[in-house]
C-alpha positions as CSV (number, residue, x, y, z in Angstrom):
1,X,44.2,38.2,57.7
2,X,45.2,37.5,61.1
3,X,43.5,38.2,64.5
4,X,45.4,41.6,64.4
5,X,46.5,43.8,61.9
6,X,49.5,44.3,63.4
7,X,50.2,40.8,63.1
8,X,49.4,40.7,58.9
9,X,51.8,43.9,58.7
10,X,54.6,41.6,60.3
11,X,54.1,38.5,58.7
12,X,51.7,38.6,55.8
13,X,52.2,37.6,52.5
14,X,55.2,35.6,52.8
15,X,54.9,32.2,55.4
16,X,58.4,30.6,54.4
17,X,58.3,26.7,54.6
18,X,61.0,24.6,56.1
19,X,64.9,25.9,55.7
20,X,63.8,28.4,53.7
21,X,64.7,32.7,53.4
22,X,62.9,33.7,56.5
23,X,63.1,37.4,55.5
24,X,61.2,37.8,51.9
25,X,64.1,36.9,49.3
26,X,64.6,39.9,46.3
27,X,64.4,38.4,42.9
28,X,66.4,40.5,41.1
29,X,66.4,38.5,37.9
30,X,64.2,39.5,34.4
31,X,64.0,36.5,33.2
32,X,63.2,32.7,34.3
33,X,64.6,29.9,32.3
34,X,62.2,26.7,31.2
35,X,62.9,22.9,30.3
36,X,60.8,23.6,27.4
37,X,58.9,25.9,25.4
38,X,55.6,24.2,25.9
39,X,55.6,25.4,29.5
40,X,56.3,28.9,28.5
41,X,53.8,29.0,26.3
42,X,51.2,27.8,29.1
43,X,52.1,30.8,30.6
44,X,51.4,33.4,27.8
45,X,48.6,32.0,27.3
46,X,47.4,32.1,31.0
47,X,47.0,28.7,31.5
48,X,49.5,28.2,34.3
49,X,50.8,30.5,36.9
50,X,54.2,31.1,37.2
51,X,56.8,34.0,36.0
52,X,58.8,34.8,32.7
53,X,59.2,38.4,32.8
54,X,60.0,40.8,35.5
55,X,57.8,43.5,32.9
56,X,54.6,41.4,33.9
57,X,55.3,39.9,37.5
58,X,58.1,39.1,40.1
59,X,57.5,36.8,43.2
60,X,59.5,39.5,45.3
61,X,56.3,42.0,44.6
62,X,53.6,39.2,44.6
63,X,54.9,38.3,48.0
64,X,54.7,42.2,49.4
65,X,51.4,42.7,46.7
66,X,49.8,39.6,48.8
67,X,50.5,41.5,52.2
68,X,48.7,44.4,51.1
69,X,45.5,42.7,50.0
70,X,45.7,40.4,53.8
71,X,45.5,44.3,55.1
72,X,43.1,45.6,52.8
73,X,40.9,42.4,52.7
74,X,41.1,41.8,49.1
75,X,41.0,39.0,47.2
76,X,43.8,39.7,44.4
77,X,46.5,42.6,44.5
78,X,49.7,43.7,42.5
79,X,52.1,46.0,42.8
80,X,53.2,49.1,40.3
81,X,56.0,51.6,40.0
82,X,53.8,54.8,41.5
83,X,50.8,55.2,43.0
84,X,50.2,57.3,39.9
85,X,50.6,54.1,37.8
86,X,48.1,52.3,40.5
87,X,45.5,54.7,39.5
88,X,45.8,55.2,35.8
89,X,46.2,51.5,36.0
90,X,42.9,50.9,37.9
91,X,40.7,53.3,35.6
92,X,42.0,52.8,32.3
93,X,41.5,49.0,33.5
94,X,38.2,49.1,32.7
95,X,37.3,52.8,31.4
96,X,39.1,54.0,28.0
97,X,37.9,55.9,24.9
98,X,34.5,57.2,24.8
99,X,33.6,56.3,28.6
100,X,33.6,58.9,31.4
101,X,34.2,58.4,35.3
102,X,32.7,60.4,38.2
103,X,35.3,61.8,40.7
104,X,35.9,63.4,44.0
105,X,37.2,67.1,43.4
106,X,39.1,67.2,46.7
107,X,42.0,64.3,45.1
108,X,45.7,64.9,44.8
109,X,47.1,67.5,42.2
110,X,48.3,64.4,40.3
111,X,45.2,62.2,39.9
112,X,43.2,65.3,39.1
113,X,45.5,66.2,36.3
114,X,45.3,62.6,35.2
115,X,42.1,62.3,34.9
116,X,41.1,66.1,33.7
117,X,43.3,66.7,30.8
118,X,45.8,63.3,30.6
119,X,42.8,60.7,30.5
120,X,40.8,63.4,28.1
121,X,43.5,63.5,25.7
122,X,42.9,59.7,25.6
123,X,38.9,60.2,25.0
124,X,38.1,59.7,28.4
125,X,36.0,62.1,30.2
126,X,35.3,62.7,34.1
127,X,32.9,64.6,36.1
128,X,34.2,66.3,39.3
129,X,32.0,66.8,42.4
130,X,32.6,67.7,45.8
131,X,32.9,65.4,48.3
132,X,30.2,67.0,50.4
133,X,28.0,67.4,47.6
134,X,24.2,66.6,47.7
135,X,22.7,63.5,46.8
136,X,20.9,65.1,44.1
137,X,24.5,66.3,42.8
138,X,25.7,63.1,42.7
139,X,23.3,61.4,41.0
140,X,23.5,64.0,38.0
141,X,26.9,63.3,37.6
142,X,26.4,60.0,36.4
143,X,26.3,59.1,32.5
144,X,24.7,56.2,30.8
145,X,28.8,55.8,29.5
146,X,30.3,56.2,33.5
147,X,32.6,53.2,34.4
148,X,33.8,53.8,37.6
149,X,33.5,56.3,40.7
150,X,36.9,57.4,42.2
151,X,37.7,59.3,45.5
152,X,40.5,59.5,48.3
153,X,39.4,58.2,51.7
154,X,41.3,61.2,52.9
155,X,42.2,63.8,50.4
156,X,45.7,65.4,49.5
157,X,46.1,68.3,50.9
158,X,42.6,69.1,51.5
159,X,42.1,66.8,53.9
160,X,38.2,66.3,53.1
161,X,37.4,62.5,54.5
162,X,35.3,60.7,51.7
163,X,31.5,58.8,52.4
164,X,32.6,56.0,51.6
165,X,29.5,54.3,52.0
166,X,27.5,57.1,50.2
167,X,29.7,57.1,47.3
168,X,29.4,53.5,46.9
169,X,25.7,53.2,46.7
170,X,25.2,55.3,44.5
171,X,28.5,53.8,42.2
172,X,26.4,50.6,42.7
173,X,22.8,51.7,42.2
174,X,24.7,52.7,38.7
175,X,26.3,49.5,37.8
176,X,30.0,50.6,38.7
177,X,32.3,50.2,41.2
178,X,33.6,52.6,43.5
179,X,37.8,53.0,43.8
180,X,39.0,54.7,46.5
181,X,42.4,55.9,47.1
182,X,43.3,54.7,51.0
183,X,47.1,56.0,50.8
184,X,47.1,58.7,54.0
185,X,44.9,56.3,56.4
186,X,46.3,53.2,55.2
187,X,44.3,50.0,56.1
188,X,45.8,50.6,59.8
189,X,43.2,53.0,59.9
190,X,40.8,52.3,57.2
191,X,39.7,49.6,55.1
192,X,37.4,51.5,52.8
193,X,36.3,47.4,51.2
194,X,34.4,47.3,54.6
195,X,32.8,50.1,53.7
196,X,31.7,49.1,50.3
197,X,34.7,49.8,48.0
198,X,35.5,47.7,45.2
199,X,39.0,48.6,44.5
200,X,41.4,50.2,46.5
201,X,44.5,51.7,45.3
202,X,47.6,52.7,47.4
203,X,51.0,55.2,46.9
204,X,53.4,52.9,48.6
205,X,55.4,55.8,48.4
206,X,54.3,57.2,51.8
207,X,53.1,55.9,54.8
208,X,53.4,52.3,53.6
209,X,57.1,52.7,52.5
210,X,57.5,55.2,55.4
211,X,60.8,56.0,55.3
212,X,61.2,57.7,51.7
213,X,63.1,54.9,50.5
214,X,61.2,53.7,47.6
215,X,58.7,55.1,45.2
216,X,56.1,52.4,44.1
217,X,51.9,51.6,44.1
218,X,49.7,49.1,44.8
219,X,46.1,47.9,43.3
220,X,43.8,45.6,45.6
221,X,40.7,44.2,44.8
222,X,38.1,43.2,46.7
223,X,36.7,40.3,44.6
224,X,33.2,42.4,45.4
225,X,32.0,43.8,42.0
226,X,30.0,41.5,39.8
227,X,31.0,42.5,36.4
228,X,29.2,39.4,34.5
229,X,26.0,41.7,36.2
230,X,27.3,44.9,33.9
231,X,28.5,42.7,31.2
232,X,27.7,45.1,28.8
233,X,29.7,48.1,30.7
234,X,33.0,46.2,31.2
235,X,33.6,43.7,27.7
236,X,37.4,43.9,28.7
237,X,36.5,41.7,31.7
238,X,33.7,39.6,30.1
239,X,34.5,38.9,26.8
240,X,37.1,37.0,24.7
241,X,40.7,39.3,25.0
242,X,42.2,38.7,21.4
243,X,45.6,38.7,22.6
244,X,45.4,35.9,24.9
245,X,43.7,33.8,22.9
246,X,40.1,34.5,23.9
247,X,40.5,34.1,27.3
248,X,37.9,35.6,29.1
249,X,39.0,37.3,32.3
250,X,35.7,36.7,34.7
251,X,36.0,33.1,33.2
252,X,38.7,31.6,33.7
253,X,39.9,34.2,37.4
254,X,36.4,34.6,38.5
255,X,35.1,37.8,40.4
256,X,37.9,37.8,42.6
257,X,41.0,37.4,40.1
258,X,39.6,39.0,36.5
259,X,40.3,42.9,37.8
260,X,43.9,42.2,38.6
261,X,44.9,39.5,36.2
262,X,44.1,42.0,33.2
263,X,45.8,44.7,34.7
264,X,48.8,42.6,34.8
265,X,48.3,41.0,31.2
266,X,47.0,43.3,30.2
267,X,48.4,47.0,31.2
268,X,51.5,45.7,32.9
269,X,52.3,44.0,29.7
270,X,51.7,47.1,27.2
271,X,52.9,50.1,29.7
272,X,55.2,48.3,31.8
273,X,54.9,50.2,34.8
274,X,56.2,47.3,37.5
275,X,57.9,47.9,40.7
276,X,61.8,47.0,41.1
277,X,61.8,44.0,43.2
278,X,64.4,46.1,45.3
279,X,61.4,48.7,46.1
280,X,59.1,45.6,46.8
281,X,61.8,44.3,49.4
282,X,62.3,48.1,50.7
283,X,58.5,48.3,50.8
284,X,57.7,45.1,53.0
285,X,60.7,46.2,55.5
286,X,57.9,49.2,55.8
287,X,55.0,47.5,56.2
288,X,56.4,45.4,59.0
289,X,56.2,49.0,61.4
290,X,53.3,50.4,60.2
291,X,51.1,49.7,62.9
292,X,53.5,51.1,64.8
293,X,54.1,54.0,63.3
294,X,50.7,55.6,61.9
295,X,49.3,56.1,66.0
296,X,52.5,58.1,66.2
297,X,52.2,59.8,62.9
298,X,48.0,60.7,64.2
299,X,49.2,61.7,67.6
300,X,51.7,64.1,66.4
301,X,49.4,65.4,63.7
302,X,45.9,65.8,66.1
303,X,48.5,67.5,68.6
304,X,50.6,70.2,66.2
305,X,46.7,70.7,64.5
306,X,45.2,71.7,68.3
307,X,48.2,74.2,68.9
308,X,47.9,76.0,65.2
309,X,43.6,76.4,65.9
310,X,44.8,78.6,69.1
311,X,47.1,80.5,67.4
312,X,46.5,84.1,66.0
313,X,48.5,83.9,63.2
314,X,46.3,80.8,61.8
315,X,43.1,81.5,59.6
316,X,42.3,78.1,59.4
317,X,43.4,74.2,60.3
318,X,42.0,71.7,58.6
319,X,42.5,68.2,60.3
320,X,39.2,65.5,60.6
321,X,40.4,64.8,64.0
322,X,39.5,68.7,65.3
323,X,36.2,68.8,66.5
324,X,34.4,71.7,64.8
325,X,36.1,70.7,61.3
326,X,33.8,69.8,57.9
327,X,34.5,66.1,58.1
328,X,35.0,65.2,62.0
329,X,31.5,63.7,62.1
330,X,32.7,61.5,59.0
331,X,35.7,61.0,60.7
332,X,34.6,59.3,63.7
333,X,32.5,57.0,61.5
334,X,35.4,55.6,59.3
335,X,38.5,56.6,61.0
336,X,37.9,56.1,64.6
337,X,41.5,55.5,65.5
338,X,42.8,58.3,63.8
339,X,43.3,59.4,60.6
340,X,47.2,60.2,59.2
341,X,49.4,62.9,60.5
342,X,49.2,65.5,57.5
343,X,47.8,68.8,59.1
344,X,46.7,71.8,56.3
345,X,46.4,75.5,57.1
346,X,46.3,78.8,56.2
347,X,48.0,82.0,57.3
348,X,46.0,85.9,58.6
349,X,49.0,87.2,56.3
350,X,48.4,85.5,53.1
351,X,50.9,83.5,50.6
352,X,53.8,86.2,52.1
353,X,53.1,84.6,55.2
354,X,53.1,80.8,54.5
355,X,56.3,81.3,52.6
356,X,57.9,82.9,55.2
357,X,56.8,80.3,57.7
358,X,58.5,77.7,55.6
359,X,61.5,79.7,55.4
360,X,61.8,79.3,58.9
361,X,61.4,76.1,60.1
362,X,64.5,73.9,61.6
363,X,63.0,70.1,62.1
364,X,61.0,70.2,59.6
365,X,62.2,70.1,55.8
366,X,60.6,71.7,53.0
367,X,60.0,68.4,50.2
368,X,58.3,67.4,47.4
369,X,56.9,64.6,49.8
370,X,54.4,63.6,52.7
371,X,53.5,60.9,55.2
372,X,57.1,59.7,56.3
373,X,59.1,58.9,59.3
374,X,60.3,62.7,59.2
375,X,58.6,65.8,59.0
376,X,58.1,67.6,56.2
377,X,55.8,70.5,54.5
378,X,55.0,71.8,51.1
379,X,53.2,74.8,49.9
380,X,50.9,72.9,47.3
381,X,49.9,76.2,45.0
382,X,53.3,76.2,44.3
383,X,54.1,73.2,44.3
384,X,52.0,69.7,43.5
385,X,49.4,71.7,42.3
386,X,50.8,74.3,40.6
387,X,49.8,73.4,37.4
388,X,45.8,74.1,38.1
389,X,44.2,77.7,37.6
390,X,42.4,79.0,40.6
391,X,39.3,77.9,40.3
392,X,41.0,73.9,40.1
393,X,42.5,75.3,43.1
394,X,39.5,75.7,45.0
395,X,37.6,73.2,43.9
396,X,40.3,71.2,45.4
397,X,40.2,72.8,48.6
398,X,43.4,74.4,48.3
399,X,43.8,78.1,48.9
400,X,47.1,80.2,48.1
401,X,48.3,80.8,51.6
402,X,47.6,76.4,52.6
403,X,50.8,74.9,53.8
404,X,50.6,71.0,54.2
405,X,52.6,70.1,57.3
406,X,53.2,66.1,57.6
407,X,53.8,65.2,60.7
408,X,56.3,62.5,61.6
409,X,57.3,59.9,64.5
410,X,60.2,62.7,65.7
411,X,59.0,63.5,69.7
412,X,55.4,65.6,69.8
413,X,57.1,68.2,71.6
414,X,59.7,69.0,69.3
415,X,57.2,69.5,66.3
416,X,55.2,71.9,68.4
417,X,58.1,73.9,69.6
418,X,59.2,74.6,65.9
419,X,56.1,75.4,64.3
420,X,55.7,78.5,67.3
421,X,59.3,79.3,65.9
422,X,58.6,79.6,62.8
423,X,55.5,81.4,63.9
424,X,56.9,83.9,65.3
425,X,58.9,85.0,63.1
426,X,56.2,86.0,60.5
């Protein structure tokens, strides 16, 4: 990465050489055409780089993938269609039948249905605990079958900031790797590897992308995790795969290529969950302004967060960046140049309330979305969490009246003045 990290989100990943695209060019082709079917054949059986298939890899998204592991200072990184796809991809990539995986409780709606009921169907199991549990419940989670520990730097909706450091001690003390989810504070304001995370997973959807343009996901890895260490724990990585030939992943990539080269064989292959090269090109054009952008995004959300803790109408505000909230103190350690612009709270007049808030608002727009260049808001009981029963609910931190307010680059001023609108007519 360079000096900056402004500097990598302009010109990472792609260093055109002379009379070349200077913008990254979009390779909107499936297929690549060879002089002969020796050299295809090199590549299937991972003896060469290169590209054959868009299903597998496309040097539009390894150019933008490459970015995002300069900002996340990984070693190796791909892209995927959904953030969903980057977690399911980075779990099942070395957890399946018969193993189990210990988890944050306060994650997005979608990754805790994935891993509660979707992955269980698939004879995966998890254990959920809070993210401010004790030590002692920690360590009780863990199984002599646990193959990974998963978590969200900063959790949807709930806003809970994760110990990093904490979680991944005792992922290591265990012989697994801790992934963390660093989609609201983006490696602007984060980079959870520093803190001892393996893999890092990303919905490009959101701040990354920025603009709501493109959905899409992205895996990094940190080259960190010895897996030859916990040979017996991970066999996918450290012995022969039957359908390349034997190859063995931590072999022939080493410790900093084996996680992502099997995903990509491996999972891409099978499940085909890639990113359009379009998306990939729509992503990068975000990337380039997200330094930019995610001070705006904080200052909007630590300013519309102070103005709902003074109103009456509020019961609660949860934002790390309030002094007095749960997770300020962890806030300061691991995002001490903010944290994302998502603001959650709750309402003196219950769900009635919240709804009617919505109802009301002018700027912002009622979406199935968050962390974008305009503000939006969702009522996530109803909405991206709908499908959990209330005790899910809470163990989420997610109450019936919570309104997630995301926060975007419009003019501070103009946020604040319509959430009191909106206020006031409840």
């Amino acid at each position: 990465m360079a000096e900056h990290i402004g500097t990598t989100c302009v010109q990472g990943g792609y260093r055109p050489g002379d009379a070349e695209p200077r913008q990254v060019p979009i390779y909107q082709s499936t297929t690549w055409k060879y002089d002969t079917s020796e050299h295809m054949g090199k590549l299937f059986d991972l003896e060469e780089s290169g590209y054959f298939y868009t299903r597998l890899q496309n040097p539009t998204n390894d150019a933008v993938a490459a970015k995002i592991c300069e900002l996340e200072g990984g070693t190796a990184a791909m892209l995927t269609s959904s953030g969903q796809a980057a977690n399911f991809f980075a779990i099942f990539n070395i957890a399946g039948c018969g193993d189990h995986v210990v988890a944050s409780s306060a994650i997005y709606g979608g990754t805790y249905n994935l891993l509660a009921h979707t992955m269980r169907r698939m004879g995966l199991e998890c254990t959920f605990v809070a993210p401010d549990c004790t030590d002692e419940e920690l360590e009780a989670a863990f199984r002599p079958n646990t193959k990974a520990v998963f978590g969200e730097t900063i959790a949807n909706p709930a806003l809970a900031v994760l110990d990093i450091e904490r979680f991944a001690a005792a992922a290591h003390a265990h012989g697994v790797p801790l992934i963390v989810d660093n989609t609201f504070s983006t490696p602007v304001n984060c980079r959870p590897i520093e803190w001892g995370a393996n893999i890092v997973t990303h919905s490009t959807t959101k701040y990354m992308d920025g603009h709501g343009a493109a959905v899409g996901g992205a895996i990094v890895d940190a080259g960190t995790f010895d897996w030859n260490a916990h040979a017996d724990k991970f066999p996918g990585l450290t012995t022969p795969d039957v359908s390349y030939h034997g190859v063995v992943y931590t072999e022939r990539f080493g410790l900093e290529g084996a996680f992502i080269t099997k995903a990509t064989a491996q999972l891409m292959r099978d499940f085909g969950c890639i990113q359009s090269p379009q998306n990939a090109f729509l992503l990068n054009l975000g990337l380039e302004s997200l330094h930019v952008r995610m001070p705006q995004h904080c200052k909007n959300g630590q300013a519309v967060a102070e103005f709902l803790q003074q109103h009456p109408k509020i019961s609660f505000v949860r934002y790390p960046g309030l002094p007095g909230d749960a997770y300020h103190e962890l806030a300061q350690k691991y995002l001490p140049q903010g944290g994302c612009g998502v603001v959650s709270f709750g309402f003196n007049g219950g769900r009635a309330a919240a709804e009617q808030f919505m109802k009301s608002l002018r700027l912002a727009q009622i979406a199935t979305h968050v962390a974008d260049a305009r503000t939006c808001c969702l009522h996530p009981a109803n909405a991206t969490h709908r499908q959990m029963n209330d005790e899910e609910l809470v163990a989420c931190g997610i109450t019936p009246d919570m309104v997630r307010l995301s926060c975007g680059i419009e003019s501070t001023e103009d946020l604040i003045a319509d959430v009191a609108q909106a206020l006031d007519t409840i």
